[in-house]
C-alpha positions as CSV (number, residue, x, y, z in Angstrom):
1,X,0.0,0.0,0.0
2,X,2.9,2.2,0.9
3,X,4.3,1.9,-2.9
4,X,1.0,3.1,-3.6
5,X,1.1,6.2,-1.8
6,X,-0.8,5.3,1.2
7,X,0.9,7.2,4.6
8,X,-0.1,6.0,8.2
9,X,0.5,7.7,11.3
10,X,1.9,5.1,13.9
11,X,-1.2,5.5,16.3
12,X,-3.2,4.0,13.2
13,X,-1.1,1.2,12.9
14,X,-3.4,-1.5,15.8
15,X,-7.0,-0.5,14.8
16,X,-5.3,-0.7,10.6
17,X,-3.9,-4.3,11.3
18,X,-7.0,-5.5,13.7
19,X,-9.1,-4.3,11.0
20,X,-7.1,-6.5,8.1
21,X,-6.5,-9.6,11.0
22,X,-10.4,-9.6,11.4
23,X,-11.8,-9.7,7.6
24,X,-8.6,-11.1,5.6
25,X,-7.0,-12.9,8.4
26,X,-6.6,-16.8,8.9
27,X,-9.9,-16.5,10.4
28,X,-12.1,-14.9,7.8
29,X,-14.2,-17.7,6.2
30,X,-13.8,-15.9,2.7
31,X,-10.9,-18.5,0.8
32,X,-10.0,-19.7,4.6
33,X,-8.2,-22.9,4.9
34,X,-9.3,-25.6,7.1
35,X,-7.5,-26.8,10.2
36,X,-6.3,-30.4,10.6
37,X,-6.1,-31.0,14.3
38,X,-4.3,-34.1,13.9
39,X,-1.2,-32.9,12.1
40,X,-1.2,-29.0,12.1
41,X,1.2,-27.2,15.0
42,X,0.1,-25.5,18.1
43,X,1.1,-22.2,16.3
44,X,-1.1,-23.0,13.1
45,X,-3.9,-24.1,15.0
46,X,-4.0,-21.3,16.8
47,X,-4.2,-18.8,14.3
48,X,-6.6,-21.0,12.1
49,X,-9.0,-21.1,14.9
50,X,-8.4,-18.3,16.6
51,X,-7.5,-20.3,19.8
52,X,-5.1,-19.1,22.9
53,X,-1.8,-20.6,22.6
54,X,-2.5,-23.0,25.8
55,X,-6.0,-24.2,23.8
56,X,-3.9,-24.9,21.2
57,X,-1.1,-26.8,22.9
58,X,-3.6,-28.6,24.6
59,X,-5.0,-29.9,21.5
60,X,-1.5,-31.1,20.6
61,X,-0.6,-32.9,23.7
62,X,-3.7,-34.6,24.1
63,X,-3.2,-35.9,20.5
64,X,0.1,-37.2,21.2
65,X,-0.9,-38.8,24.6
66,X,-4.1,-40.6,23.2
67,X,-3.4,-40.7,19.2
68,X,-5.4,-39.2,16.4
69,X,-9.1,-37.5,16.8
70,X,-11.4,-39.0,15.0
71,X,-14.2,-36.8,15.4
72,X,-15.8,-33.1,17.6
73,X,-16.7,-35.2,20.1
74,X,-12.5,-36.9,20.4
75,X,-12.0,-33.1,20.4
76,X,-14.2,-31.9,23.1
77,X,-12.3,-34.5,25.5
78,X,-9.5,-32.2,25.2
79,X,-8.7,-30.4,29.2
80,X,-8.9,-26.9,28.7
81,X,-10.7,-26.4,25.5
82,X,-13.9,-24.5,25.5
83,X,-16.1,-26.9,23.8
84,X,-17.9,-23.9,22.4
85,X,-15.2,-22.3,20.7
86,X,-14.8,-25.8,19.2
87,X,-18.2,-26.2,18.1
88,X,-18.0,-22.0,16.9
89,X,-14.9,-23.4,14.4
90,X,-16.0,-26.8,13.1
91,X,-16.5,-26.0,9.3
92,X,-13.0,-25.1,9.8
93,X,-11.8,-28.4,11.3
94,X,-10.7,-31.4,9.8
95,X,-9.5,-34.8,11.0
């Protein structure tokens, strides 16, 4: 944008980048790509469901403590997951 002549002033820069995080970001549903809990990271599952970086890790130790999920409701097992935030994100999950 900057090559284009765009300026910002530094106190733009959150709202600017919240703005772009929320409608273009891993999150947006628009060309998003799904989430496969059983071999993505921590990091990548975090972004792609927009899930704390201890929700995340816990879906990744509890797969490599009990194996692959098959299914939400293997997922939901997981300690320390909100089950709603799961249920929020499952057009987004794959096994």
């Amino acid at each position: 944008m900057t090559e284009n002549g765009a300026s910002l002033n530094p106190e733009d820069l959150d709202p600017v980048v919240a703005y772009l995080t929320k409608n273009f970001g891993p999150g947006n549903k628009a060309g998003a790509s799904k989430i496969n809990v059983n071999k993505d990271t921590a990091k990548e599952i975090s972004a792609g469901l927009r899930l704390t970086p201890a929700e995340a890790g816990a879906i990744v130790t509890y797969r490599e403590a009990n194996g692959a999920f098959k299914d939400l409701t293997d997922l939901r097992k997981v300690p320390g997951l909100d089950a709603g935030k799961i249920d929020d994100r499952k057009d987004r999950i794959v096994f």
